[in-house]
C-alpha angles and dihedrals in degrees: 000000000000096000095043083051103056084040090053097050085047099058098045083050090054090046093047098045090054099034092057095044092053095053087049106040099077089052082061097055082049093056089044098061091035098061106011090094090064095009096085095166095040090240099163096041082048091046094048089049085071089052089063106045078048086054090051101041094050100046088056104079090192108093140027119240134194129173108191122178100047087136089058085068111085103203090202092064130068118239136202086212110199126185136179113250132224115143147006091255083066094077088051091042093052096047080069083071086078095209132138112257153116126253118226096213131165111259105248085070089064092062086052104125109254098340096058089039089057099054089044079061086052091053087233112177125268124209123172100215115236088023104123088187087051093049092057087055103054087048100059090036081057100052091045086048097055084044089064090056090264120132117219124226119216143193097211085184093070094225138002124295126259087215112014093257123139103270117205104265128230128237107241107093089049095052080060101049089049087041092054107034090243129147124229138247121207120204127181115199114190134178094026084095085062100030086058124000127225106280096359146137110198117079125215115228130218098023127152119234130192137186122185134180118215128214108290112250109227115231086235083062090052098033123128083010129131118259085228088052101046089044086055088046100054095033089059092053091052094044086059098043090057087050090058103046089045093046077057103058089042091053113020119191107253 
């Protein structure tokens, strides 16, 4: 009973998911040839992307979801954003920051009905994992990216994890903050690994998520550093910051 449940409330997830984007897609091409004349960065499409995701999100009953340190973003700086990574639902969880910026995301999510063409409106960043040549690219799209006043979101991990552990994260969001002159904005995401695993259907109901947003590094605080050294520093922050959150849930305060 179990088992026809959970396929049942993933199903309804999936439909749902894919029903609503494609109501909403065509109001973003809309949005695109209304504003992209005086709209350089895109800002309202971006901002009515998060619409969407908040529109998803709220319509599906099945998980809990709260977003804490929004103060903490100053809309008026650029960001090289990073998050851990442990699911698909944490694209959709991280548009309710409701913050300006570009995904780095890897290319086949761009040929995703509705939802990859949407972020192909956005002119999110594509990046094709384990590509030298792509890498490059999105480096220098990046760079190009935070030059226009737009922050740029990561994944340091590289792809999702298997188990929801902390993976070892790779440098290249952190080149770019030290390049560009650019702070950086930790964010930790938890529960999204249980609420939906890496590469899978069924959904999980009546899961906690959290996304919360650390206090920004200034660039003078990782300045004349090693990229190496920057990438152990912040991973480290974010790594706390999950034990934390998940000592929490093991032992609440009563």
């Amino acid at each position: 009973m179990k088992s026809l449940v959970r396929f049942l409330v993933s199903v309804y997830f999936w439909i749902e998911l894919f029903t609503i984007s494609g109501i909403l897609f065509p109001i973003s091409i809309i949005i695109y040839f209304l504003t992209v004349l005086f709209d350089k960065r895109l800002f309202v499409l971006h901002k009515y992307t998060c619409l969407w995701s908040y529109i998803v999100l709220t319509i599906n009953p099945f998980w809990r979801i709260r977003v804490t340190g929004r103060e903490k973003i100053n809309p008026k700086e650029v960001y090289v954003m990073v998050s851990n990574h442990q699911s698909g639902a944490d694209i959709i969880v991280l548009f309710l920051l409701w913050a300006h910026f570009k995904w780095v995301a890897k290319k086949s999510l761009f040929h995703y009905p509705f939802i990859g063409w949407n972020m192909w409106l956005n002119r999110y960043i594509s990046l094709e994992r384990g590509k030298g040549s792509s890498m490059r690219q999105m480096m220098t799209d990046a760079a190009r990216t935070l030059k226009e006043g737009n922050s740029v979101m990561i994944f340091p991990e590289g792809t999702r994890s298997k188990d929801g552990r902390l993976q070892p994260f790779k440098t290249g969001a952190f080149h770019l903050a030290l390049d560009n002159g650019a702070p950086i904005l930790p964010i930790v995401i938890t529960g999204t690994s249980k609420a939906i695993r890496k590469g899978g259907f069924l959904i999980n109901k009546n899961f906690h998520i959290q996304a919360r947003v650390l206090d920004p590094i200034p660039f003078e605080a990782i300045k004349g550093r090693d990229s190496k050294e920057v990438t152990v520093i912040v991973r480290e922050k974010i790594k706390k910051a999950m034990e934390v959150v998940e000592s929490y849930r093991v032992n609440p305060v009563r």
